[in-house]
C-alpha positions in Angstrom: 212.0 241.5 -23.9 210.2 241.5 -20.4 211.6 241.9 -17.0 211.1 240.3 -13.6 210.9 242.6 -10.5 208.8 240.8 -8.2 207.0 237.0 -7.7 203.5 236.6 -7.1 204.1 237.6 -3.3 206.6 240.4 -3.7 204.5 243.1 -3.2 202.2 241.9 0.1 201.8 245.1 2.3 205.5 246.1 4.2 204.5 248.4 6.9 207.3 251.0 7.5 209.0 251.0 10.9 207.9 253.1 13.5 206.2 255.4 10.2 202.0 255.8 10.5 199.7 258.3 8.6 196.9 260.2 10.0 193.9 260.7 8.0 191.7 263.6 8.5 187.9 263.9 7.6 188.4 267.2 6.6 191.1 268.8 4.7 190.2 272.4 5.5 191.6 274.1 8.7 188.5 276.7 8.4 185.5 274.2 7.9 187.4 271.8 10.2 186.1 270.4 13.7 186.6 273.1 16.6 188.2 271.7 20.1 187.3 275.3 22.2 189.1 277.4 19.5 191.3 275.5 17.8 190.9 273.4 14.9 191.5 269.8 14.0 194.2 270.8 12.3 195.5 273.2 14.8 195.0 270.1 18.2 196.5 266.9 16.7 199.9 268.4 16.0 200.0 269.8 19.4 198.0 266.3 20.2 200.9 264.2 18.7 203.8 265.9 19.8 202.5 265.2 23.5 202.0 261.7 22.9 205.5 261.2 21.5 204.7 261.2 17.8 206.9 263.1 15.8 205.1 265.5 13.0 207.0 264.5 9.4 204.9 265.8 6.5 201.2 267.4 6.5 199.6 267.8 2.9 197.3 270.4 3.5 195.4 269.2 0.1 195.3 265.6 0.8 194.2 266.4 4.6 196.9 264.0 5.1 200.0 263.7 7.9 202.4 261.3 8.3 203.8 261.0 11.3 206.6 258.7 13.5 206.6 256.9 16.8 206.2 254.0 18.3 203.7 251.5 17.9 202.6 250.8 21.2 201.3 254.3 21.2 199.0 253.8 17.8 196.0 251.8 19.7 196.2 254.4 22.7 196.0 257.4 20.7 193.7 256.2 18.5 191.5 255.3 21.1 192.1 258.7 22.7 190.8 260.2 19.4 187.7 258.1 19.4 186.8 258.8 22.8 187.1 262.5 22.0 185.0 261.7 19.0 187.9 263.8 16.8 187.5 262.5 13.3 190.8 260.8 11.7 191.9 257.6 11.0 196.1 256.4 12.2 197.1 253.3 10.3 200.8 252.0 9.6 202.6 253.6 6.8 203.2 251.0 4.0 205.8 250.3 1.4 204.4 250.2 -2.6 206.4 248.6 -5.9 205.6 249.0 -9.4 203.7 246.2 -11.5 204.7 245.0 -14.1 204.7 241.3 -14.5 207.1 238.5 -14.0 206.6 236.6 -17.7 204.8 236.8 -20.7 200.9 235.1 -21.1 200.5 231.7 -21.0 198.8 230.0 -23.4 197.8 233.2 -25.9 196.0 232.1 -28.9 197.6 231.9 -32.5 196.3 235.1 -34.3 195.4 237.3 -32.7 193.3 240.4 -33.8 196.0 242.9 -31.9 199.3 243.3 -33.0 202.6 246.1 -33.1 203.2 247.1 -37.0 205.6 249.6 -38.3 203.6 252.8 -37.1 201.2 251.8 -33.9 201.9 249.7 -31.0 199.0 247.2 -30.8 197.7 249.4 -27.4 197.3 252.5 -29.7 195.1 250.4 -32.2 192.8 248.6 -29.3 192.3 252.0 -27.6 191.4 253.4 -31.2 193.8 256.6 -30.5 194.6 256.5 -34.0 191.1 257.2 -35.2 190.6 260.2 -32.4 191.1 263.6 -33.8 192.1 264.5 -29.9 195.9 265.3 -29.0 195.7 266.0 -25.2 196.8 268.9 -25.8 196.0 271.6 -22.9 195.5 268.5 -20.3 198.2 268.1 -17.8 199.0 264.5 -16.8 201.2 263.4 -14.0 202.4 259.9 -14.0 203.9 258.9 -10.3 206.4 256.0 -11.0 210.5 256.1 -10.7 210.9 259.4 -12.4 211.7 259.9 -16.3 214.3 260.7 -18.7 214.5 263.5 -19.4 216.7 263.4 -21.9 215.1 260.3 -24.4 215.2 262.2 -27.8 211.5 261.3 -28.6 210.3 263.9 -26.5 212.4 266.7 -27.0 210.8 269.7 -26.8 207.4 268.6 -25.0 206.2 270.2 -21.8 207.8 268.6 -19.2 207.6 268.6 -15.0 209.5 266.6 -13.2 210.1 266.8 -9.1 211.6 263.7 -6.9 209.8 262.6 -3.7 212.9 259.5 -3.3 215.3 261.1 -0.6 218.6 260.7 -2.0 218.0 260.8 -5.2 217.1 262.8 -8.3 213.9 262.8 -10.6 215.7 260.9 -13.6 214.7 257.6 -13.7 217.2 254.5 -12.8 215.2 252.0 -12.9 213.2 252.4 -16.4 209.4 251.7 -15.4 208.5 255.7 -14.9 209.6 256.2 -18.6 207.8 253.2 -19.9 204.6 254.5 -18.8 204.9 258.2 -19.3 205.6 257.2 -22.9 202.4 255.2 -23.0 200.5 257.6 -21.7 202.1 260.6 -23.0 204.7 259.7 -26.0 205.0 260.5 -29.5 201.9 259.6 -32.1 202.5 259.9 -34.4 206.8 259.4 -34.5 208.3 259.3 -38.1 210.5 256.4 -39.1 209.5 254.3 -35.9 206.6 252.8 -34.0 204.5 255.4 -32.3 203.3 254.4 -28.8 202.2 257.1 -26.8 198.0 257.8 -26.2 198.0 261.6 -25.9 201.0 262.6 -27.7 200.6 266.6 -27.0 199.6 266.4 -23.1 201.8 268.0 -20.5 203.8 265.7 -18.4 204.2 265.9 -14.3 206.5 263.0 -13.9 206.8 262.6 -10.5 209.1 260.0 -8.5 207.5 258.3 -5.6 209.6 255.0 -6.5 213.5 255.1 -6.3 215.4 252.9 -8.5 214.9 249.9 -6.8 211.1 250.4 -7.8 209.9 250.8 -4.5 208.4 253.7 -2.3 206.6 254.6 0.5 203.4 256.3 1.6 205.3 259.4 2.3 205.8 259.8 -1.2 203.4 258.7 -3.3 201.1 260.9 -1.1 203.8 263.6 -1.6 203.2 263.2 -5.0 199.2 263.6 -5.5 200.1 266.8 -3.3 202.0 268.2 -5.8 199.9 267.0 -9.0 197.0 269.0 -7.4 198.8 272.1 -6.6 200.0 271.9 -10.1 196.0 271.4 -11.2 196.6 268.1 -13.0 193.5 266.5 -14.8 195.0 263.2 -14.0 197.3 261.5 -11.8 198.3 257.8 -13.0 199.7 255.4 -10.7 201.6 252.2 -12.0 201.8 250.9 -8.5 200.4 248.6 -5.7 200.9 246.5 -2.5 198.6 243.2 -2.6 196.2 244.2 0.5 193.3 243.4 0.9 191.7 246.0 3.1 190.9 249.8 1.8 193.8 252.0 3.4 192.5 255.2 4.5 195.0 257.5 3.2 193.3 256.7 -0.1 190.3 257.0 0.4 191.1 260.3 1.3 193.2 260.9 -1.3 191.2 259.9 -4.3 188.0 261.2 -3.1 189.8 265.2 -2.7 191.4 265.0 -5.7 187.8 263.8 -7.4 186.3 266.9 -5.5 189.3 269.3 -6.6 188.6 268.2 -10.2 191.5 264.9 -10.9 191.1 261.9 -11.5 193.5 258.9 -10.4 193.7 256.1 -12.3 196.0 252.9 -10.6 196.6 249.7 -11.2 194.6 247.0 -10.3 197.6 244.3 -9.5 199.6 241.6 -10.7 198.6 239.1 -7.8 196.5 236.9 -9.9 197.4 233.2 -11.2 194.3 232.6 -13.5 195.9 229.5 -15.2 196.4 228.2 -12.1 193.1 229.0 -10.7 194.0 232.3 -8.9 192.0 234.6 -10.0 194.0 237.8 -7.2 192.6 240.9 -5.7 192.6 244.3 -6.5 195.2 246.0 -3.9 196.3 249.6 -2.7 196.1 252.0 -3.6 193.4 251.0 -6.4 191.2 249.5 -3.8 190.1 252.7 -3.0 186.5 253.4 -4.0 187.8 257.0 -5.2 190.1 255.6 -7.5 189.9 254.5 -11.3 190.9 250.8 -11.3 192.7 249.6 -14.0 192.7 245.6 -15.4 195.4 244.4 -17.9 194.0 242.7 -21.5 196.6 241.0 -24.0 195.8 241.0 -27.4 193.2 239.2 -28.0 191.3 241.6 -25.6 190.7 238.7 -23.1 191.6 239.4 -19.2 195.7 239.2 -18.5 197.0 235.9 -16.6 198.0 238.1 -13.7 195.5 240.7 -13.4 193.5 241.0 -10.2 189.8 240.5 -9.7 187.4 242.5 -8.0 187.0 241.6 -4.6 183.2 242.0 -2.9 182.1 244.3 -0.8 183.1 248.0 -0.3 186.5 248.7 -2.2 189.1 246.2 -4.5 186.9 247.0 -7.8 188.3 246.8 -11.3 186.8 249.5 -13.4 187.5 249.3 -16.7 190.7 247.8 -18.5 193.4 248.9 -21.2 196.3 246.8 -23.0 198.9 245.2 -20.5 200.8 242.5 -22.2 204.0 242.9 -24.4 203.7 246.4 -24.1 206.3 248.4 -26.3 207.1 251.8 -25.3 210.0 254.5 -24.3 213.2 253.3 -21.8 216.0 254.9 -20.2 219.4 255.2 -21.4 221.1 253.8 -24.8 218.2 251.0 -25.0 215.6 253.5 -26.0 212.6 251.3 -25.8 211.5 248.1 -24.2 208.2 245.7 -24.4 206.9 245.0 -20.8 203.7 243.8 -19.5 201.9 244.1 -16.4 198.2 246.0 -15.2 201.6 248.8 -15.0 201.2 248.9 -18.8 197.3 249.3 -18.6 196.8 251.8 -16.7 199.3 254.8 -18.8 196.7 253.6 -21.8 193.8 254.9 -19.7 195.1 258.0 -18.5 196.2 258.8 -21.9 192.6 258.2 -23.0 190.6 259.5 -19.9 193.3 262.6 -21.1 191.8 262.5 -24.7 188.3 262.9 -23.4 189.1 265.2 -21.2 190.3 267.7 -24.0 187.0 266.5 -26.0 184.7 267.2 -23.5 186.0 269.8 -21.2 185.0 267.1 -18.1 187.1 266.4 -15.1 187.0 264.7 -11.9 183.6 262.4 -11.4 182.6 263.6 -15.0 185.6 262.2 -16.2 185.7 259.0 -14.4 181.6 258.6 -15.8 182.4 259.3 -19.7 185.4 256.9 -19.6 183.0 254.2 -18.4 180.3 255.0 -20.3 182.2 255.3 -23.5 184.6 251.6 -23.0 184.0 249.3 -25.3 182.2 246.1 -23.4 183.6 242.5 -23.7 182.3 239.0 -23.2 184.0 238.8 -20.1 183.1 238.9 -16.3 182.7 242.6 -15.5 184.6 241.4 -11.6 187.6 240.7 -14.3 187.2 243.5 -16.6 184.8 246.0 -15.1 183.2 248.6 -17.9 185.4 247.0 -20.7 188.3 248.6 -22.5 189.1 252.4 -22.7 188.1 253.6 -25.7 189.5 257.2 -27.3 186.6 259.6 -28.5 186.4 259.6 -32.1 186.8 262.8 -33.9 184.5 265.8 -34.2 182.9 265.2 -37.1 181.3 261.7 -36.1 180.6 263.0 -32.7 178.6 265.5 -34.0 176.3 262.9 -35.8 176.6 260.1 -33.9 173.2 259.8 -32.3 172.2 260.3 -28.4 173.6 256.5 -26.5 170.4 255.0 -24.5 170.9 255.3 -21.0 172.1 252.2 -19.0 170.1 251.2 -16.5 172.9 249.4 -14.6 176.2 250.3 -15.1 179.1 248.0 -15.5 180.9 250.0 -13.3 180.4 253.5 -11.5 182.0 255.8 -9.7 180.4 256.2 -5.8 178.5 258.7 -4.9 179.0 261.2 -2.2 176.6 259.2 0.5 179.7 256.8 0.4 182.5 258.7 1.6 181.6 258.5 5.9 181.3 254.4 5.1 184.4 254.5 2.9 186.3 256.1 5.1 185.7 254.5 8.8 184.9 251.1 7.4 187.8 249.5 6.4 191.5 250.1 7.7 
């Protein structure tokens, strides 16, 4: 069964009305820039109440704000800011949907080496999470989506967080996409009787809800949500969701670059936005594009790239970084249906974090370390690295051939790599 949430254009950036987000370059109110005696952090409230913005929401971990007004008063405040030569960014706060795809692959070939049998989903086989001796077991993983259930029987007494970010509503999830990929990321391996699907069966969830129902949420609270993963010291934060822009938006930037520094990784989608069989070949939106942010591309079976999963665009930002399994995904669903087979780069990305989770507990590494094993352990394909960056995720094997398994060469030029810190001031002002 696969669903249909959104065309090829459903998900093109919606700004919020009258809703912008201030970007700080620094976070920390005591190593922040000083106006006289005040800091950064201290001046722009007082700065934006003056100039008619109202103060919403400040994530003090994020060194994020989003704020209201009106939008005549963006361009003057932000050259007001410039002028003063006060470091932040103010760009338009914009809506996000999940991504899973509108119909199965066209055109997949007959056989292929891939596929779901009584006990693993074909995902679990690719990603080789049978073979690892790893559990995720003492990693915490928050997956930011439309909540979970709570309730679904297959993970009944697991170690389970859950917090809603949707005004209005609760974190159980209505709509069915949050529980999809917690499962993938997170489910039961193996599950007696029935077809195990999850990559790091043992890790403890976060399942925050940034998306209602509908499948849709804002800035406000997906940034609400790597707030909250980080005070809760998550090792990862996965993010099924996207708006097809092109440029890098700041909040992100910011975002993915203090959580890498705080020790978590975010892994996101790449995007559904491609067309390849009719010579599309997409772009990698928000909030993936960000250069501080794991970008994930969607493979069917036959490990070859997914119809509708985005490219890497050139130049600073949009970058795919390595890829997992995103077509006919089977995994945990809401409600009396139990389970449901989905596809989208939605479906890839839960198979990374699950394995980025896996290495994680093998090697005690987080943040940048993290992001650097999982691309130097993916398994490379014959395929366009601007398709499928690194290659697909691959789980560490277990202790015993680690511990024989001889000393990799280095690699002189990386499929893919995460930036360095001489990147950030660039990152940061240049796009927007």
């Amino acid at each position: 069964m696969f669903i249909s949430d959104e065309s090829p254009t459903a998900n093109a950036a919606t700004p919020v009305p009258g809703r912008y987000v201030v970007v700080f370059a620094d976070p920390h109110p005591s190593a922040g820039e000083r106006f006289g005696a005040r800091t950064l952090q201290e001046e722009v409230p007082t700065m934006l109440e003056r100039e008619g913005f109202s103060l919403d929401t400040y994530f003090p971990r994020l060194g994020v704000a989003v704020v209201g007004g009106e939008s005549a008063q963006l361009g003057e405040l932000q050259a007001r800011c410039d002028s003063r030569n006060m470091p932040l960014r103010i760009v338009p706060e914009l809506m996000y949907h999940i991504l899973s795809s509108p119909a199965p692959e066209p055109g997949i070939a007959a056989g292929p080496p891939f596929a779901d049998n009584d006990e693993l989903t074909w995902g679990l086989q690719a990603v080789r999470a049978r073979e690892s001796g790893y559990t995720g077991r003492g990693i915490r993983v928050a997956v930011l989506d439309t909540g979970f259930d709570a309730a679904h029987p297959d993970f009944a007494g697991r170690d389970v967080t859950t917090m809603s970010f949707i005004e209005g509503e609760d974190s159980h999830d209505g709509h069915g996409h949050g529980t999809h990929c917690i499962g993938t990321a997170c489910g039961p391996r193996p599950l007696p009787g029935a077809r195990a699907y999850g990559v790091a069966p043992e890790a403890s969830i976060f399942a925050g809800k940034v998306l209602s129902n509908e499948g849709s949420g804002s800035d406000t609270g997906i940034l609400a949500g790597i707030d909250w993963a980080l005070q809760n010291d998550c090792h990862i934060i996965s993010m099924s969701l996207g708006a097809d822009v092109r440029e890098v938006h700041p909040p992100y930037v910011a975002a993915g670059h203090r959580a890498l520094e705080r020790g978590t990784l975010i892994v996101a989608a790449a995007g559904n936005n491609a067309r390849r069989s009719a010579g599309n070949p997409g772009f990698v939106g928000a909030p993936a594009n960000s250069p501080y942010i794991l970008s994930v591309a969607a493979l069917d079976e036959n490990l070859l790239v997914a119809d509708f999963s985005a490219r890497t665009l050139p130049g600073r930002g949009g970058q795919v970084d390595v890829s997992g399994p995103g077509v006919k995904v089977y995994s945990s669903w809401p409600g009396a249906q139990r389970y449901n087979t989905i596809s989208g780069t939605s479906m890839a990305t839960p198979h990374v974090a699950g394995v980025a989770a896996l290495l994680s507990e093998a090697t005690g590494y987080r943040g940048r370390e993290l992001w650097a094993e999982l691309v130097q352990e993916s398994e490379r394909l014959e395929q366009f690295s601007v398709d499928v960056g690194a290659g697909l995720a691959q789980a560490p094997p277990p202790i015993r051939e680690q511990a024989s398994a001889p000393v990799p060469e280095p690699v002189s030029e990386p499929v893919s790599s995460e930036p360095s810190e001489d990147d950030a001031s660039e990152s940061f002002y240049g796009h927007g």
